[in-house]
Backbone as CSV, one residue per row, in Angstrom:
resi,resn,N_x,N_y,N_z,CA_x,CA_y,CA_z,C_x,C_y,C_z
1,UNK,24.344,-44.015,-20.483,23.387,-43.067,-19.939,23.993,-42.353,-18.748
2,UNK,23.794,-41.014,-18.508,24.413,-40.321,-17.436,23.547,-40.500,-16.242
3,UNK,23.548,-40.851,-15.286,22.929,-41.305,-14.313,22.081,-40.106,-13.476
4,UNK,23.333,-38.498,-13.577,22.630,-37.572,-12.943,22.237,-37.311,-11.957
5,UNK,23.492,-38.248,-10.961,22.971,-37.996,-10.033,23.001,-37.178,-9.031
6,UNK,23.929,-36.356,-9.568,24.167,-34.996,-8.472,22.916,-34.216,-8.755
7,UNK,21.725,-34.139,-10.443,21.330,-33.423,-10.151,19.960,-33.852,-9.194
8,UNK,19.988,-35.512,-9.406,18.722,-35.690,-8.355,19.166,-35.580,-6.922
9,UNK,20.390,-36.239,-6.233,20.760,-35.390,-5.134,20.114,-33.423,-4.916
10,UNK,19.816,-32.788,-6.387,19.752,-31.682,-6.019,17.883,-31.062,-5.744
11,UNK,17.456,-32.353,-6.405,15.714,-32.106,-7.225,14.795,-31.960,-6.113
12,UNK,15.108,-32.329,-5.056,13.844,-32.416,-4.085,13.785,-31.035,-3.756
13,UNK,15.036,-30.133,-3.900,14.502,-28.669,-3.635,14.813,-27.690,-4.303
14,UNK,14.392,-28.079,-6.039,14.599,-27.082,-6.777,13.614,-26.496,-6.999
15,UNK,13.000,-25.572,-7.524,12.127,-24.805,-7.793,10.844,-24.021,-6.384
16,UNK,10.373,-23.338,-6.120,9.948,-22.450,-5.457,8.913,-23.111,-4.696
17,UNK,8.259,-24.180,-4.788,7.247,-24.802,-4.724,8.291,-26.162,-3.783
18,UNK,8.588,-26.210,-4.349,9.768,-27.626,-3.774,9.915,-27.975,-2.361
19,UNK,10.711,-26.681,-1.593,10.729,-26.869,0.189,9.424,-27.156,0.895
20,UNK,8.311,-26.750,0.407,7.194,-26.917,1.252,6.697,-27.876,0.735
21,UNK,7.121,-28.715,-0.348,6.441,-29.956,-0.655,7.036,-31.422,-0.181
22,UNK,8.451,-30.938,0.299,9.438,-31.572,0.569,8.860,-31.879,2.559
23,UNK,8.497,-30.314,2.854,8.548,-30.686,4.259,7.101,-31.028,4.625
24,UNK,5.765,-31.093,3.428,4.794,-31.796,3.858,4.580,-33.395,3.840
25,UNK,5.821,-34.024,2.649,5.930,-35.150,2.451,6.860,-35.870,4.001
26,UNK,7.870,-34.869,4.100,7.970,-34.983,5.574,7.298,-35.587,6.861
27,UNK,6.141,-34.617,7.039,5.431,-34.282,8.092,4.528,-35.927,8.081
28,UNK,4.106,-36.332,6.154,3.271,-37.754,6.448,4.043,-38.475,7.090
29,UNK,5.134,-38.183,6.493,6.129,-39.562,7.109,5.994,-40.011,8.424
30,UNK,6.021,-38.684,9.356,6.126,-38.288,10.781,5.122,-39.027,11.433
31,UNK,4.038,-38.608,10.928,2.755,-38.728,10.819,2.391,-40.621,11.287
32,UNK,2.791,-40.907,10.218,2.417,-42.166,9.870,3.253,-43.327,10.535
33,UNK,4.791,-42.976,11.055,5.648,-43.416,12.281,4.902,-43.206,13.810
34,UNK,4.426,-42.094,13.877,3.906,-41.811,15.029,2.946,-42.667,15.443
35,UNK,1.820,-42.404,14.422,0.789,-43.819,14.503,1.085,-44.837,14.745
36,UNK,1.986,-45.681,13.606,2.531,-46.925,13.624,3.142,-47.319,14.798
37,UNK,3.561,-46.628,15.850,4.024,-46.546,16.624,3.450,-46.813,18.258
38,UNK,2.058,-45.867,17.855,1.085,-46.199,18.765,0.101,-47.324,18.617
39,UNK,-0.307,-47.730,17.275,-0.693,-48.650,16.657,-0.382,-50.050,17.952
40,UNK,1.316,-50.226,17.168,1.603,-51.491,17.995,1.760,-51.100,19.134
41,UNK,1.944,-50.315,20.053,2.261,-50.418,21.550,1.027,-50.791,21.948
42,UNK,-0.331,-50.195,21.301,-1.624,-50.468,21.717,-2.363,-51.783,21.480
43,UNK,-1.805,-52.472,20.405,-2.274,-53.349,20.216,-2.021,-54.521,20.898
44,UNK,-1.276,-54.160,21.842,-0.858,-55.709,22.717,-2.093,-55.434,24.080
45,UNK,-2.383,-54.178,24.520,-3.457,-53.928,25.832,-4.415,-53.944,25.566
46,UNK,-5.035,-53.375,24.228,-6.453,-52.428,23.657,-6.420,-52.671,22.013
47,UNK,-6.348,-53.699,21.287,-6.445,-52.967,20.144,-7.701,-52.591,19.501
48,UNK,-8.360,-52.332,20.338,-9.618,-51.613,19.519,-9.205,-50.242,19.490
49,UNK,-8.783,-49.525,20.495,-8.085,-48.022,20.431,-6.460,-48.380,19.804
50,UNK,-6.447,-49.310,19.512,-5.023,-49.332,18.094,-5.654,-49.266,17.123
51,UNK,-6.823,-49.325,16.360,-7.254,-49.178,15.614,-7.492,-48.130,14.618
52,UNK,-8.023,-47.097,15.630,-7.966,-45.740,14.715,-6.481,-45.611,14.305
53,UNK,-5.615,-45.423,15.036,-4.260,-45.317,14.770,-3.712,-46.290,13.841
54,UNK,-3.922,-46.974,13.816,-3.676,-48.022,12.251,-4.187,-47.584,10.929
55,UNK,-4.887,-47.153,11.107,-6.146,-46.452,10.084,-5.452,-45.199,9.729
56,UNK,-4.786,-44.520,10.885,-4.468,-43.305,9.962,-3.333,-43.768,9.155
57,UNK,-2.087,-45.073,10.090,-0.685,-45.249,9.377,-1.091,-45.842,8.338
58,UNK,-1.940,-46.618,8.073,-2.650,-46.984,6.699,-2.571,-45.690,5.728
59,UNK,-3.792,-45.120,5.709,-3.812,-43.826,4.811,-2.541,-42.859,4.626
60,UNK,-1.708,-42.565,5.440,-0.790,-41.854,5.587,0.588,-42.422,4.617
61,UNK,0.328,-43.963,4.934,1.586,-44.634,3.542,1.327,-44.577,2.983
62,UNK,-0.434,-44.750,2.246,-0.769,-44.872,0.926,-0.583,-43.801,0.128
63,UNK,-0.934,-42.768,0.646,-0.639,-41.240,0.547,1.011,-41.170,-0.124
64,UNK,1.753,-41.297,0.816,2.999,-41.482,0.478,3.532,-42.545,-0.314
65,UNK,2.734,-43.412,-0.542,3.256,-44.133,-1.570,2.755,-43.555,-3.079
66,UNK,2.080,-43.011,-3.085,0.856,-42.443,-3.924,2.167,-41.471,-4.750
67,UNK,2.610,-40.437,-3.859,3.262,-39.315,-4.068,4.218,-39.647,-4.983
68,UNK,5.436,-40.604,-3.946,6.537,-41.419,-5.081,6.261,-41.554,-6.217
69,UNK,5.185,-42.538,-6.245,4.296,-42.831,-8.095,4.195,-41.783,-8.711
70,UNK,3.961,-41.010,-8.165,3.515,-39.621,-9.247,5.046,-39.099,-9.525
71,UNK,5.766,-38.967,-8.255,7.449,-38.118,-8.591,7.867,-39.160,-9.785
72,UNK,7.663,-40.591,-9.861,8.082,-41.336,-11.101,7.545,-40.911,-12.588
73,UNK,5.998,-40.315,-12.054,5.417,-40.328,-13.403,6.003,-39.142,-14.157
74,UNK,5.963,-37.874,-13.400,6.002,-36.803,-13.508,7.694,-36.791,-14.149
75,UNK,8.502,-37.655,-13.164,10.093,-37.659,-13.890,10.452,-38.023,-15.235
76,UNK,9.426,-39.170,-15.305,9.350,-39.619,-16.628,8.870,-38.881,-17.749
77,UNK,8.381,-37.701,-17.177,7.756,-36.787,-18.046,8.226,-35.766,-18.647
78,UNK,9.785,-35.674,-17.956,10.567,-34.726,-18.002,10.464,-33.469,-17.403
79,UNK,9.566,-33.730,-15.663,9.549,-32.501,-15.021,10.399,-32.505,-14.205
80,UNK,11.084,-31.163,-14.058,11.944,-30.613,-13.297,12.333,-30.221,-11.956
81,UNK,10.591,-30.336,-11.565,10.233,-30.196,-10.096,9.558,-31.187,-9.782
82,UNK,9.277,-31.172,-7.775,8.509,-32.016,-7.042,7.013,-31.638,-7.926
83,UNK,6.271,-32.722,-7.932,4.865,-32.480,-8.152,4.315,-32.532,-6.551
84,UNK,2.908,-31.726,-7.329,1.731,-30.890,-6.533,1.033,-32.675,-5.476
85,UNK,1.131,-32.214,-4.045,0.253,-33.521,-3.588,-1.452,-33.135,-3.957
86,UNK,-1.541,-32.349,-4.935,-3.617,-32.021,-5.288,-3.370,-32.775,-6.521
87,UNK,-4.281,-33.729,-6.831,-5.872,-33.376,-6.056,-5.387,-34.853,-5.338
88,UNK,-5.887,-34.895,-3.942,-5.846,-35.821,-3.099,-6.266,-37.311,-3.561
89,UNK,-7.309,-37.219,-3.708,-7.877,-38.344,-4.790,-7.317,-39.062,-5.159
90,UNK,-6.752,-38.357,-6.001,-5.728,-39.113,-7.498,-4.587,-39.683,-7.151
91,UNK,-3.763,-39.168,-5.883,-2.198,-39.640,-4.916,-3.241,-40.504,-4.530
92,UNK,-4.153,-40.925,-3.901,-4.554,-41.846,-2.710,-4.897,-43.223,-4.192
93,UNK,-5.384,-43.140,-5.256,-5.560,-43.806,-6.343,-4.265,-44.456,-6.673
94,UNK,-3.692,-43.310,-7.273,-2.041,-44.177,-7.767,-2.033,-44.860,-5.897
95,UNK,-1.571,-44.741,-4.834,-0.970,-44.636,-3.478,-1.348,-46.503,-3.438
96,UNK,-2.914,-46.673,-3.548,-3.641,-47.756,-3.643,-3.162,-48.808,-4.481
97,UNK,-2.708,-48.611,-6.264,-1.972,-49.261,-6.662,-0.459,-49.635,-6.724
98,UNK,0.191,-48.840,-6.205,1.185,-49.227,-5.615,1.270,-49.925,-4.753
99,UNK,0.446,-49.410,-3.786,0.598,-50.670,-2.480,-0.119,-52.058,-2.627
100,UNK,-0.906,-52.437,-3.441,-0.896,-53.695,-4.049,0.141,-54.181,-4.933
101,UNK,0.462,-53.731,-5.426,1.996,-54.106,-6.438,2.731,-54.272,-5.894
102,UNK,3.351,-53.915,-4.347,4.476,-53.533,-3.574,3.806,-55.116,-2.671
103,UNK,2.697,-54.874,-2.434,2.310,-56.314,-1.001,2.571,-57.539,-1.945
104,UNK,2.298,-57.315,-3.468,2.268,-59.073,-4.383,3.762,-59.121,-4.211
105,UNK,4.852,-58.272,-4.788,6.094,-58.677,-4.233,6.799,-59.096,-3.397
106,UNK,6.022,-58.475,-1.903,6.615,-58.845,-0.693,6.411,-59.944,-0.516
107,UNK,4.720,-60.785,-0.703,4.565,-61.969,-0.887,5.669,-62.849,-1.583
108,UNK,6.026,-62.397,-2.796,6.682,-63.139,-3.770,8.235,-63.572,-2.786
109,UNK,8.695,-62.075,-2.493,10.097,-62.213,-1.616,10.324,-63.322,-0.392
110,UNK,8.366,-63.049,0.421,8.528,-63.789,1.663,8.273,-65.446,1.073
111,UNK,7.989,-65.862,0.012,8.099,-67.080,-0.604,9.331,-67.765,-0.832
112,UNK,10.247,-66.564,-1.474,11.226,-67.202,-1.414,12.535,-67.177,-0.320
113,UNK,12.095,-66.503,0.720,12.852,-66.898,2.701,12.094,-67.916,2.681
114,UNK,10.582,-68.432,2.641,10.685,-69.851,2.888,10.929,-70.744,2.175
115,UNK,11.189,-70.860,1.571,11.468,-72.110,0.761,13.256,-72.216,1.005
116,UNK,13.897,-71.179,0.689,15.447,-71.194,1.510,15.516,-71.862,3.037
117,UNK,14.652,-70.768,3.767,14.783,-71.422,5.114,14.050,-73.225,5.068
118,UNK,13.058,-73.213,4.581,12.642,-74.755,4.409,13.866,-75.434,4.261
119,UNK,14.964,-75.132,3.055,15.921,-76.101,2.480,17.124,-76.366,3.919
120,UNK,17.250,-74.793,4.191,18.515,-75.057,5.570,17.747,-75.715,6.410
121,UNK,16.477,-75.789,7.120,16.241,-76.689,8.133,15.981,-78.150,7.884
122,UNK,15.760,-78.631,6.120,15.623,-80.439,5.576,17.322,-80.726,5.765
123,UNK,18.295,-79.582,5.329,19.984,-80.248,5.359,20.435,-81.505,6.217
124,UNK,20.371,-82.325,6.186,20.919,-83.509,7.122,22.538,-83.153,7.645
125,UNK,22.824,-81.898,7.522,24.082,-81.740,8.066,24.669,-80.259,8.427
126,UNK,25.159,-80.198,9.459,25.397,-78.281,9.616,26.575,-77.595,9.025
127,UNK,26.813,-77.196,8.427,27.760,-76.469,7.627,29.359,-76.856,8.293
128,UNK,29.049,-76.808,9.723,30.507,-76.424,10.817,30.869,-78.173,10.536
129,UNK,29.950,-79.180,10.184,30.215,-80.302,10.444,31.004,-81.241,9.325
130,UNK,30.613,-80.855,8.029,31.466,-81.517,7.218,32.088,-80.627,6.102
131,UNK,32.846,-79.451,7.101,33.452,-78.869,6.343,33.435,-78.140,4.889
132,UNK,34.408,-78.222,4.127,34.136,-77.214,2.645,33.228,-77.815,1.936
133,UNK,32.629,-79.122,1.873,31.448,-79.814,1.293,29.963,-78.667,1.927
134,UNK,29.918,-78.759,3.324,28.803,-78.505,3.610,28.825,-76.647,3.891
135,UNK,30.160,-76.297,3.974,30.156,-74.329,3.559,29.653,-74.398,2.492
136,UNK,30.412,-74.803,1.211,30.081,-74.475,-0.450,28.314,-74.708,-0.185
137,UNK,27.674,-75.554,0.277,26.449,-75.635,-0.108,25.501,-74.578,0.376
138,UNK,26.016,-74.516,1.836,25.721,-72.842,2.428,25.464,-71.734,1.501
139,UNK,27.053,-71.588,1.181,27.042,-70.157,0.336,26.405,-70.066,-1.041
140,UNK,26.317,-71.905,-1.209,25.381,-71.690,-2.748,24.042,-71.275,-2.487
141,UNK,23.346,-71.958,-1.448,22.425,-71.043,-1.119,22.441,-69.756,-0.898
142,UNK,22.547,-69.551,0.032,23.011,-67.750,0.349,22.832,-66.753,-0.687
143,UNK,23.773,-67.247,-1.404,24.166,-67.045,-2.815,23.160,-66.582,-4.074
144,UNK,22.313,-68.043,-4.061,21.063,-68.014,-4.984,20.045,-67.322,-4.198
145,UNK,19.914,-67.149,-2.950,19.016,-66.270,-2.411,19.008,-65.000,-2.773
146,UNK,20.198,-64.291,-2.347,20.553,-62.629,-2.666,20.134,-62.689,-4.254
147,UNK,20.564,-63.271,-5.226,20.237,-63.247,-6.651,18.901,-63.433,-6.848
148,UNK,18.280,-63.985,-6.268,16.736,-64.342,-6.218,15.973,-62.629,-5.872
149,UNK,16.972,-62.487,-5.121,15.846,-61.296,-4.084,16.246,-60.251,-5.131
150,UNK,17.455,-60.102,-5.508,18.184,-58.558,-6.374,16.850,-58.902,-7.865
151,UNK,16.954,-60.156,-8.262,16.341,-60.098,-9.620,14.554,-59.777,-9.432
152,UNK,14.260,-60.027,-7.876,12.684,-59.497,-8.210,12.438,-58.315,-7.783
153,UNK,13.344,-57.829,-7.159,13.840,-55.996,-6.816,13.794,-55.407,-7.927
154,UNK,14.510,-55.920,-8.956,14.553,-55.204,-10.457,13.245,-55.479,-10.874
155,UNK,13.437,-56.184,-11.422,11.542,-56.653,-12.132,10.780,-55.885,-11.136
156,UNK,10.642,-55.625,-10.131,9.357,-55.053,-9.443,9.741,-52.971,-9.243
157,UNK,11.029,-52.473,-9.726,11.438,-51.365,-10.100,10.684,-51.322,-11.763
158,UNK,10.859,-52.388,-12.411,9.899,-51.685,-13.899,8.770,-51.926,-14.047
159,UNK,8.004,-52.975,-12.725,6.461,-52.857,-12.785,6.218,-51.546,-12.281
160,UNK,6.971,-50.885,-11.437,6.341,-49.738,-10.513,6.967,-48.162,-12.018
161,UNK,7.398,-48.681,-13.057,7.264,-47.598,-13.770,6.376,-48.305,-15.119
162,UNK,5.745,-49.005,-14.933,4.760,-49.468,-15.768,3.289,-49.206,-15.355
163,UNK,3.617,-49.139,-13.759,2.180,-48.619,-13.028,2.358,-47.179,-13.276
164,UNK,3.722,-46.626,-13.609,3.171,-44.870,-13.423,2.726,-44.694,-14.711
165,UNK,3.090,-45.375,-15.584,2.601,-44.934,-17.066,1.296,-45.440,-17.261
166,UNK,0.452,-45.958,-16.168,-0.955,-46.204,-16.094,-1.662,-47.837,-16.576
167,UNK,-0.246,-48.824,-16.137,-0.721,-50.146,-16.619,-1.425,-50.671,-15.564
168,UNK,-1.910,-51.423,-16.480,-2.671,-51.859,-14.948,-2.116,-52.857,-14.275
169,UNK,-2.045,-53.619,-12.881,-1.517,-54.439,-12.224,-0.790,-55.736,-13.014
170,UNK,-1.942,-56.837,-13.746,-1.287,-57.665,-14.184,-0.255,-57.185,-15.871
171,UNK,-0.665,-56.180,-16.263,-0.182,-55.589,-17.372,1.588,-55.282,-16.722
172,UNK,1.709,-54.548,-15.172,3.219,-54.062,-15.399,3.588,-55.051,-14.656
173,UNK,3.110,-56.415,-14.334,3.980,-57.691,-13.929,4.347,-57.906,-14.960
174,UNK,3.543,-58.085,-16.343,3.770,-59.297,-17.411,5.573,-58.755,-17.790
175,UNK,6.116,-59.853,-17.986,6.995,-60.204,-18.132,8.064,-59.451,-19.917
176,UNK,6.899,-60.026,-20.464,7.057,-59.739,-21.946,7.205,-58.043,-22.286
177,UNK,6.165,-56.999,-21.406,6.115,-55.649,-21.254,7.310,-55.085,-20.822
178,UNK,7.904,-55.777,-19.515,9.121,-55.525,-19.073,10.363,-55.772,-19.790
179,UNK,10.563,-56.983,-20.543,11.811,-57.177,-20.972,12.443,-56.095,-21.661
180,UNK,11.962,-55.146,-22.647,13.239,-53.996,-22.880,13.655,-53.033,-21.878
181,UNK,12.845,-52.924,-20.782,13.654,-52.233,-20.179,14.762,-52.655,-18.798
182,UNK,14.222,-54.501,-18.584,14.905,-55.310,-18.277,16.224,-55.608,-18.562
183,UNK,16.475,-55.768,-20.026,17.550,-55.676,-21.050,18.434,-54.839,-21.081
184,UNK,18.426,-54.006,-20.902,18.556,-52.168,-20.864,19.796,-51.803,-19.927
185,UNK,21.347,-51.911,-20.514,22.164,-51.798,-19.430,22.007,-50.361,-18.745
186,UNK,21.887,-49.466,-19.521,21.460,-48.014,-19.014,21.106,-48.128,-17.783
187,UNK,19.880,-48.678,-17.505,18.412,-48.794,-17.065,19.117,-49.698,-15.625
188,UNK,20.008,-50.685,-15.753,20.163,-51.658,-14.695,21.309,-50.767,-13.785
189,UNK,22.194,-50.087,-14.387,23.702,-49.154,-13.979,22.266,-48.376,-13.248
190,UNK,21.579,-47.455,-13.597,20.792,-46.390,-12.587,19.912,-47.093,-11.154
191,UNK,19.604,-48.102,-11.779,18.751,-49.055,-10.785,19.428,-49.068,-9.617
192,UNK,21.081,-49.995,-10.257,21.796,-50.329,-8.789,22.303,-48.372,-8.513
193,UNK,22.440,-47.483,-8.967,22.883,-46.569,-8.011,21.500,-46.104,-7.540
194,UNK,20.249,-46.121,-7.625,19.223,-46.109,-6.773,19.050,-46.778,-5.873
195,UNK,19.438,-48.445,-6.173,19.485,-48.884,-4.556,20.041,-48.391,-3.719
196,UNK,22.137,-47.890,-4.210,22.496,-47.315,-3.141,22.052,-46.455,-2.703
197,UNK,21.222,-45.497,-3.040,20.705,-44.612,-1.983,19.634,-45.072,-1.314
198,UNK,19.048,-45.549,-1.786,17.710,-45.907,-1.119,17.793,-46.861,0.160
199,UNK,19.073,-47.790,-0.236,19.023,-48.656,1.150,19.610,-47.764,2.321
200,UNK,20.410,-47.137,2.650,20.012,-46.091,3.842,19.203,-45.373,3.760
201,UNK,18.167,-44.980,3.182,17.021,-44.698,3.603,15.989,-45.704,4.286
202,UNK,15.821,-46.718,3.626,15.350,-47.465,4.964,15.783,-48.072,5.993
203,UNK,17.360,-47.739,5.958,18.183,-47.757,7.234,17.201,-46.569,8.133
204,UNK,17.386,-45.411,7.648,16.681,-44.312,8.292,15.179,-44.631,8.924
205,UNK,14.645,-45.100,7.800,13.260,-45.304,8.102,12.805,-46.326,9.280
206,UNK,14.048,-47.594,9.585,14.053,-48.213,10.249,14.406,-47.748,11.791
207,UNK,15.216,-46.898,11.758,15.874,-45.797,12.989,14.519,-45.133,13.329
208,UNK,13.567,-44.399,12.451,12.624,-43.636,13.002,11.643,-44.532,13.571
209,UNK,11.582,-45.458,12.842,10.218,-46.276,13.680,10.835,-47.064,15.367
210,UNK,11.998,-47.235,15.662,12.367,-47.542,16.617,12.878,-46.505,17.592
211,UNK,13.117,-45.330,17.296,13.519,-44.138,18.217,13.101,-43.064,18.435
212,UNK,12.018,-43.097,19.639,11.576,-41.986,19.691,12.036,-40.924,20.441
213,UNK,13.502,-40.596,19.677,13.909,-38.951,19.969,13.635,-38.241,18.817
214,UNK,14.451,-37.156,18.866,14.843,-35.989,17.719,15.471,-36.341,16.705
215,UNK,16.375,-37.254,17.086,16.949,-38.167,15.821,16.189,-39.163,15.049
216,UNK,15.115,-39.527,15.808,14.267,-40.722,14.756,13.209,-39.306,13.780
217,UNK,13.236,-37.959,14.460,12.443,-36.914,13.664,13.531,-36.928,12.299
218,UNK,14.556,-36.684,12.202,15.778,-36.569,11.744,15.594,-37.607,10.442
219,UNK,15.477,-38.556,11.303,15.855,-40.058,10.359,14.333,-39.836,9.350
220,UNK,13.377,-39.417,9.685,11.900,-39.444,8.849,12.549,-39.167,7.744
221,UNK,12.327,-37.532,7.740,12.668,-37.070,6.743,14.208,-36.510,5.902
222,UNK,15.152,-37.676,6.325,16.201,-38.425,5.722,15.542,-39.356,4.675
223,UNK,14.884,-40.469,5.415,14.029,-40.949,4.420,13.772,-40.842,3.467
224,UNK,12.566,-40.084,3.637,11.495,-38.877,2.957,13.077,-38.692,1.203
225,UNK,13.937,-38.088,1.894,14.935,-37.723,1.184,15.371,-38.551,0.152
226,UNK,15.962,-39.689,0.751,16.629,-40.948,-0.282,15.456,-41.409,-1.129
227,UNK,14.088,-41.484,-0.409,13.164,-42.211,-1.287,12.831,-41.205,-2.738
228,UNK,12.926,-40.055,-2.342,13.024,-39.080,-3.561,14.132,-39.104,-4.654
229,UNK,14.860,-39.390,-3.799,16.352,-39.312,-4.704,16.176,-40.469,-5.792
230,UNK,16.597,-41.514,-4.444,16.312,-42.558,-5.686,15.269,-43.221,-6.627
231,UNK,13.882,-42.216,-6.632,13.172,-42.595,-7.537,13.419,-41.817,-8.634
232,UNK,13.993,-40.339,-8.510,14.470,-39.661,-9.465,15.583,-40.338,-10.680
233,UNK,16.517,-40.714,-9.850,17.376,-41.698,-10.905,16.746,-42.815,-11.751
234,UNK,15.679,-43.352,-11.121,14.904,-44.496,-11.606,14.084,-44.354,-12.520
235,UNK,13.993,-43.204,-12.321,12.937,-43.057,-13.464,13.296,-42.281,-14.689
236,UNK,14.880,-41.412,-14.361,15.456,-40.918,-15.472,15.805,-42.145,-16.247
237,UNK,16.709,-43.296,-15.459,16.883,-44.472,-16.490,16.075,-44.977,-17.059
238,UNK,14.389,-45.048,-16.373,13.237,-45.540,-17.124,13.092,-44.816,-18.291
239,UNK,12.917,-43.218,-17.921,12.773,-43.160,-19.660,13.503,-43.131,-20.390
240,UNK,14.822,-42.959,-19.925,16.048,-43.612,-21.331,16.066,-44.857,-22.158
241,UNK,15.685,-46.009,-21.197,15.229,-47.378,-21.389,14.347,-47.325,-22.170
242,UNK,12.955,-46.446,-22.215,12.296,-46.822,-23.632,12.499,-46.177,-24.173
243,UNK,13.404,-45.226,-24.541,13.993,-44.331,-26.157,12.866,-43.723,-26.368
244,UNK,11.926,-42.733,-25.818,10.543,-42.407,-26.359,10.129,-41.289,-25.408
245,UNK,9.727,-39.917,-25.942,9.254,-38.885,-25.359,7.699,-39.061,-24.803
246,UNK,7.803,-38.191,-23.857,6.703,-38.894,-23.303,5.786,-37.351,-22.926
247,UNK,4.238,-37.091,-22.542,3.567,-35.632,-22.423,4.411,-34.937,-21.357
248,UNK,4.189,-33.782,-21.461,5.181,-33.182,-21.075,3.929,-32.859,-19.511
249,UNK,4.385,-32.264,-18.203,3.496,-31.727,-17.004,3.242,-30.657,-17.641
250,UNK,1.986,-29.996,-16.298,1.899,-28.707,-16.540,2.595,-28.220,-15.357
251,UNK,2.420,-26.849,-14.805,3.088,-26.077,-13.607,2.642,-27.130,-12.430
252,UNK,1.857,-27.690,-12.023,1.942,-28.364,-11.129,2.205,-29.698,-10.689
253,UNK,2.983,-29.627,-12.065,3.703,-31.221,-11.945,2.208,-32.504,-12.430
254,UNK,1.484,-32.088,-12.744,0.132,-33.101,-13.330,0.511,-33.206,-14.784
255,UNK,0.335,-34.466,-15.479,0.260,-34.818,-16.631,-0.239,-34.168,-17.590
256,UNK,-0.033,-33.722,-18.698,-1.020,-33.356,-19.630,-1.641,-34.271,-20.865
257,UNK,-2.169,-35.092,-20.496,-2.674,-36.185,-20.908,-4.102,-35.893,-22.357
C-alpha cells in the first residue's frame, strides 16, 4: 500500500475551504490550552472560578476530538478535503464518543504502568546489584511494557476507525471486528508512519500547554497539524485494510449516507 504521505503532508490545505478550516481548528486548540491553563493555575486558590474554565477546555477538546473523527470518516470516504466543522451537534456527538473510547484506553494503558511499576517495586533486588541477572530482568520488563503499550495503541487506532464508521463503543473494541484490519500489513506499515508524525505533535502539544509565549501559539497549531496528518494516513490505510468502497461526501465533506 502507498502510504501517501507527501500527499497528506499536503491535505490540510488543499482545496479553497481548507485554510480557514485549518486556522479555526487552530484557534480551538488555542482556545482550549488557554483554559486548561487557567483551569489549573486556578484550581489550587479558587476552584470554583476554575471551573467555568474547565468547562470550556472540556467542550473545546471534545469539539476537537469530534473534528479528527469526522477527518477519519470523511478520509475513509475518499474525500479530498478538510471537512465542514457544521453542524455543531454532530462534531460534539462523534467528539463525545471518542472521548470515551480514548478515556477506556487510557484507563487500560494506566493499568498496565501499574502493574509494571507494582512488579519493579515487589523485585527483592535492584538491577545495579546483581548484575546481568538483574539488568536482563529490567529490560525484560521494559521491554514487555513498550510492547504492551505499542499493541493497545494499535488496537485502539482500529477502534477509533470503527467508531468513524458508526460502531458503537463495545462493537469497535470487540476484538473479532478488528482482527482484519489488525492482520493487515498495509494497515500496520501506515499506522507506524502515523505515529511518527503524530508523536511530535504531542511533543508540540506538550510545549503549548507549558509555554506561555509565541512559541507555545506556534506549537498549538503545529499540533493542530500532525494530528491531521497523521489521521490522514490512518485512515487511508484503514480503508485499504478493508478492500471495500465506501459512500462517497458531499461538498462539505458530510457523508452521504
Amino acid at each position: 500500500m502507498a502510504l501517501g504521505l507527501s500527499e497528506a503532508l499536503r491535505y490540510p490545505f488543499r482545496g479553497d475551504r481548507s485554510p480557514d478550516l485549518f486556522v479555526i481548528g487552530g484557534l480551538l486548540g488555542l482556545v482550549t490550552v488557554i483554559t486548561g491553563q487557567l483551569s489549573v493555575a486556578l484550581s489550587a486558590s479558587n476552584p470554583l472560578f476554575a471551573l467555568p474554565f474547565a468547562v470550556v477546555t472540556a467542550v473545546t477538546a471534545v469539539v476537537l476530538l469530534g473534528y479528527l473523527l469526522r477527518v477519519f470518516e470523511t478520509t475513509a470516504a475518499e474525500s479530498e478535503t478538510l471537512p465542514s466543522f457544521r453542524p455543531l451537534g454532530s462534531i460534539l456527538q462523534r467528539g463525545c464518543r471518542l472521548a470515551v473510547l480514548s478515556i477506556g484506553y487510557a484507563i487500560l494503558l494506566s493499568a498496565v504502568f501499574a502493574v509494571v511499576l507494582t512488579v519493579f517495586t515487589r523485585l527483592p533486588f535492584a538491577a545495579e546489584s546483581v548484575g546481568f541477572t538483574g539488568s536482563m530482568v529490567f529490560f525484560l520488563l521494559s521491554t514487555t511494557t513498550l510492547v504492551a503499550v505499542l499493541a493497545i495503541g494499535y488496537a485502539y487506532s482500529v477502534a477509533v476507525g470503527r467508531t468513524a464508521e458508526g460502531a458503537t463503543i463495545i462493537e469497535a473494541i470487540d476484538i473479532r471486528s478488528q482482527r482484519p484490519i489488525l492482520v493487515d500489513g498495509g494497515y500496520a506499515v501506515a499506522w507506524t508512519a502515523a505515529l511518527v508524525v503524530v508523536v511530535p505533535g504531542w511533543g508540540f502539544l506538550a510545549a503549548a500547554f507549558s509555554r506561555r509565549t509565541i512559541f507555545g501559539v506556534i506549537a498549538v497549531f503545529l499540533a493542530f497539524y500532525a494530528h491531521l496528518v497523521s489521521i490522514r494516513v490512518l485512515a487511508r490505510g484503514y480503508r485499504s485494510a478493508m478492500g471495500r468502497d465506501t459512500p462517497a461526501p458531499d461538498r462539505d465533506g458530510e457523508l452521504t449516507r
